[in-house]
N, C-alpha and C positions, 0 to 999 in steps of 0.2 A: 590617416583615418581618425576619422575623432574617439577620443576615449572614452566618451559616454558608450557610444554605438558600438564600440572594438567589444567593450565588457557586457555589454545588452545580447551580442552575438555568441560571444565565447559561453556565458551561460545559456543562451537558449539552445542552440549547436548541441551542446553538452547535456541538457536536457530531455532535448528531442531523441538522441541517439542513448542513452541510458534508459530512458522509458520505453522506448520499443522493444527492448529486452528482457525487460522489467517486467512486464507481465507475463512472458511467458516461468520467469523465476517465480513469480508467487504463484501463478495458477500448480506447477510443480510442486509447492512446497517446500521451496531451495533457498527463500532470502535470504539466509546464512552466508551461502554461497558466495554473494556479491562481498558481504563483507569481509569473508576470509579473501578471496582474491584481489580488494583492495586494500589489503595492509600485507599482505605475502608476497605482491612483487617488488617489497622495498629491498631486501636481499637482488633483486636481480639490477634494480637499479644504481644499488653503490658498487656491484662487479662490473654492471658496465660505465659508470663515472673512473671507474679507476683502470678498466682495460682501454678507453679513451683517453686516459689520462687528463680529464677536465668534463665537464656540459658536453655532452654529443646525445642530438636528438637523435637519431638512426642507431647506436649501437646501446642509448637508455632504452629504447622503446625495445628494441631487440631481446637486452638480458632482462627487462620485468615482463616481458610476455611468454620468455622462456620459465621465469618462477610461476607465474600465473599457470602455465601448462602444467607445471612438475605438481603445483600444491593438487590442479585438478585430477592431476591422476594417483597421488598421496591419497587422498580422500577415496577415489573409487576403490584404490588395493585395501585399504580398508575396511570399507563397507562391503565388498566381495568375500572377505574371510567371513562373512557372516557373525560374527563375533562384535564386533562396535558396529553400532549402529549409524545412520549417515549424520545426524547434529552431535554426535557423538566421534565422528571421523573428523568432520569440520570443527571441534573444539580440541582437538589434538593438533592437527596439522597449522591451523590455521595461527596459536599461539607461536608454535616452535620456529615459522617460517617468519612473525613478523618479531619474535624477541631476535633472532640472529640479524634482522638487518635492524633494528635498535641498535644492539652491540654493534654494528658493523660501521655503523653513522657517526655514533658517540666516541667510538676507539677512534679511529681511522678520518674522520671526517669532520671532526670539532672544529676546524678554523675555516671551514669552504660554508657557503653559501646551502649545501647540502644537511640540513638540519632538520632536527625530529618535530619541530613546530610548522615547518612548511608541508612535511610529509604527512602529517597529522592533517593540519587548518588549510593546508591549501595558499597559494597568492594569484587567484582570480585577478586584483589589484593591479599584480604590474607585469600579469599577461599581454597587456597591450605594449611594454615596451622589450619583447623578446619579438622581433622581427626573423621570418623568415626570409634569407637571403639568398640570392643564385648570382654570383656574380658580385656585381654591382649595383643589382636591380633588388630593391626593396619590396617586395610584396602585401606585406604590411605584417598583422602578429600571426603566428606559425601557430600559434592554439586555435585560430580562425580556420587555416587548413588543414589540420588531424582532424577537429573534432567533425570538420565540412565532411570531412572522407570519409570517416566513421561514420556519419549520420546516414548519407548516402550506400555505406557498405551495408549498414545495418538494414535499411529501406531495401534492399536488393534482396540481402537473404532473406528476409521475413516472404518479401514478392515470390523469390525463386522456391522455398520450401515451406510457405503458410501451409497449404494440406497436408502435408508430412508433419510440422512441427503441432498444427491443431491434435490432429491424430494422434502421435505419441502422448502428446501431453494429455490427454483426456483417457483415453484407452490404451495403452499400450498394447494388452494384448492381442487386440483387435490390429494393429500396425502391425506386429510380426504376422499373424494369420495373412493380412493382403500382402504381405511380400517387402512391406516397408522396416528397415532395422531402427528401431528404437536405440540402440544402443548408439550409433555411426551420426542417428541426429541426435544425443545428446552432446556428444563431443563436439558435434560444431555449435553448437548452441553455446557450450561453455568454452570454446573455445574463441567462437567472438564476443562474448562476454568480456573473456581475459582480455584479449584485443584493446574493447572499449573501454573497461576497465583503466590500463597503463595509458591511452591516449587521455582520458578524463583525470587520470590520476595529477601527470605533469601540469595540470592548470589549474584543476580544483583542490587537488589537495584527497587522500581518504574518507573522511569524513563526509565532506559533500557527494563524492563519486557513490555511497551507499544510500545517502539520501536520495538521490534524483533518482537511481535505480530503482528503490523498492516503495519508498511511500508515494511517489505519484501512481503508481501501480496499482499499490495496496490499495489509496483513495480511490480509486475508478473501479475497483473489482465491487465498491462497495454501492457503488452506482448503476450497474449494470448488470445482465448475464449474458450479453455479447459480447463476443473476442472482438469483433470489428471495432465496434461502439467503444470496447475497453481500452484498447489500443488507441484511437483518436484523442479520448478523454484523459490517458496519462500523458501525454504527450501534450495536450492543452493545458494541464492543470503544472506540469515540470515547465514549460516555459513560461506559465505565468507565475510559477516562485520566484524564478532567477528572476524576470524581472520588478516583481513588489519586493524582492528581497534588494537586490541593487537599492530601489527607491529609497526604502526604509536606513540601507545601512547609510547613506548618503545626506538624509536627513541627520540621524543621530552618530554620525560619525564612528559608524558601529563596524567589525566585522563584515565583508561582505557572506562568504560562506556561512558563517554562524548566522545573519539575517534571512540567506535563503533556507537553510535548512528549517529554521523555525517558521519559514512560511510552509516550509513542504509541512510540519505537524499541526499548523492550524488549518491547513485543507484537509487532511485525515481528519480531525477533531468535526471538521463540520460535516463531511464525508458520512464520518459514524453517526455525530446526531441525526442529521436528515435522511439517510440511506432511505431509498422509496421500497426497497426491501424488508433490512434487518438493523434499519435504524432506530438508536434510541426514543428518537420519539414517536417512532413507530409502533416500536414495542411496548411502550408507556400508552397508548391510542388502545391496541389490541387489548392489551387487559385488564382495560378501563374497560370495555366495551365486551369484555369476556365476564366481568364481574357485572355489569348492569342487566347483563342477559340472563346470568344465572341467579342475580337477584329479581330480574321479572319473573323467572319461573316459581321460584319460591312464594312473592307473594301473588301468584297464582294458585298454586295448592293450598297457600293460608286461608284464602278468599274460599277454593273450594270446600276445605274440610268443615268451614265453620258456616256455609252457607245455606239457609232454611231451618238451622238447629237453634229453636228459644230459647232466650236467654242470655244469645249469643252474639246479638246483635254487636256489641261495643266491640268486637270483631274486628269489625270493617269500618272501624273509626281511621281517619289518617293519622291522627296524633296518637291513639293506642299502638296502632302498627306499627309506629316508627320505635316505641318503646319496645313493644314486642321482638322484632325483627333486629332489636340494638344497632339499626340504621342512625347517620348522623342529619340531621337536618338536609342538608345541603344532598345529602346520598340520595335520604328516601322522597328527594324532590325531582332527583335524577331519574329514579326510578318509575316515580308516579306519573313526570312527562312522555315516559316510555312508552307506560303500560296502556294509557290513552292515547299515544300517537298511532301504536300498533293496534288499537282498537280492539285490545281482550280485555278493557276496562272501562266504566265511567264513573263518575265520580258525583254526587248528587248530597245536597245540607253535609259536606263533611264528611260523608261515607262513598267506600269504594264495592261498587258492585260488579261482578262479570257479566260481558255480554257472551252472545251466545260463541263467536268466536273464541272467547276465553274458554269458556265451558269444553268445546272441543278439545282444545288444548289441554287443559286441565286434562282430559279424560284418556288420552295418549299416555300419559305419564303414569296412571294404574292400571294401564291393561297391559 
């Protein structure tokens, strides 16, 4: 298989099956999660490098799926005593599980291929040349087939318990009342998490296994308030990192992980600017448009209190009001295009008069 297309698959594979997860962790308020359970199955994977006695896929995936299980149920005994709270369970467990397999790498593991930079960064790189093998028969790289499984296992559970999982995660109590246990789909929830987790971990590395999980998530929650819609969209936006990420690191001879993950933060980054919700320039629009409102009203009442009173005329000069009102040019032009477009003003030699819809107006605001 070509190496371009091996790495193009392994990250998007890995993508796709992290993001589909991935939303329902942040709709929970669990990101944490993801990241405790990809630095806490490194303990289970140098017990099983050394109960193998070298590289064994089947008996590595086995002992980090088993840590991933122990941390997740660390965390619930926990957060059940009532006493630590759950970012608070997950900043205990999740230090003590990955300092022991630090120690466990560094003591025990110094001269093997099993090192704390791989565990950490990942080598997406030279996943293409770890073949999985049956025989004699090459199949081509064995991160192609986890991640293909997982992606598919993931696609299945989400199919087989979308209304139960929507359900708990929005309402719980509502799921216990209809007869569905919240508690039995959280464990399989984080149970294939961990799963996906240790298969993403062996190719990408930690680091990028928490990126693809939660910020194409997190970007797409910001886009939408559909689960449907949310779910396609993380899942489009994780496999277009890996792939601009591949691009870019390939250009600059960069990191690949480190290039996708920095695409995963430049799509959050534009995510938040543009959000068609509770995006920044959303919310820079709204109270622009919250202050020109509440400056029409005002010189509205200006316009009223001093209107038909002698003397008073210079009022309703545009250049005195802008003084007046300590508007800045630019504002009180903003203003005055307003107040004439909405048609509670005209404007005639220089001065501003209400019409009678202003008047109306005006007259709301003292009764």
């Amino acid at each position: 298989m070509d190496y371009t297309l091996a790495i193009l698959l392994i990250g998007g594979l890995c993508a796709a099956a992290c993001a589909l997860l991935g939303c329902f962790l942040v709709l929970r308020r669990m990101a944490m999660m993801a990241d405790a359970i990809s630095h806490a199955i490194l303990p289970g994977l140098v017990a099983g490098y050394f109960i193998a006695r070298g590289p064994n896929l089947l008996i590595g995936f086995l002992g980090a799926a088993l840590a991933a299980i122990i941390t997740v149920s660390l965390v619930e005994a926990l957060q059940n005593t009532r006493r630590v709270g759950g970012e608070s369970a997950i900043g205990i467990v999740f230090p003590a599980m990955f300092a022991l397999g630090t120690f466990l790498v560094t003591r025990f593991a110094a001269n093997v291929h099993l090192d704390a930079d791989a565990v950490l960064f990942g080598n997406i790189e030279f996943a293409p040349f770890d073949p999985l093998l049956i025989g004699s028969l090459n199949l081509g790289p064995q991160s192609i087939w986890v991640m293909a499984v997982l992606c598919a296992m993931n696609l299945a559970f989400i199919g087989l318990f979308y209304k139960e999982l929507k359900l708990a995660t929005f309402d719980s109590g509502l799921a216990a009342a209809l007869g569905f246990s919240p508690i039995i789909i959280h464990y399989l929830l984080m149970t294939t998490v961990s799963i996906t987790a240790v298969g993403a971990f062996t190719a990408v590395g930690a680091v990028l296994v928490v990126a693809l999980m939660i910020v194409p998530a997190a970007s797409a929650y910001l886009l939408t308030d559909r689960l449907p819609v949310m779910i396609g969209l993380a899942v489009a936006i994780g496999v277009f990192c890996a792939a601009a990420g591949y691009a870019v690191a390939l250009v600059l001879d960069a990191s690949v992980a480190g290039a996708i993950s920095t695409w995963c933060g430049v799509c959050f980054a534009l995510s938040h600017l543009f959000s068609p919700r509770d995006g920044v320039i959303v919310r820079i629009r709204r109270v622009r448009r919250q202050r020109l409102a509440f400056a029409t009203d005002t010189l509205i009442l200006h316009l009223s209190n001093h209107e038909g009173v002698p003397g008073e005329e210079h009022e309703a000069e545009v250049g005195h009001l802008r003084g007046e009102l300590r508007w800045s040019a630019r504002f009180a032009a903003d203003v005055l295009a307003l107040a004439l477009r909405q048609g509670i003003a005209q404007a005639t030699d220089g001065h501003l008069f209400l019409t009678e819809a202003g008047r109306m107006r005006a007259a709301q605001f003292t009764e």
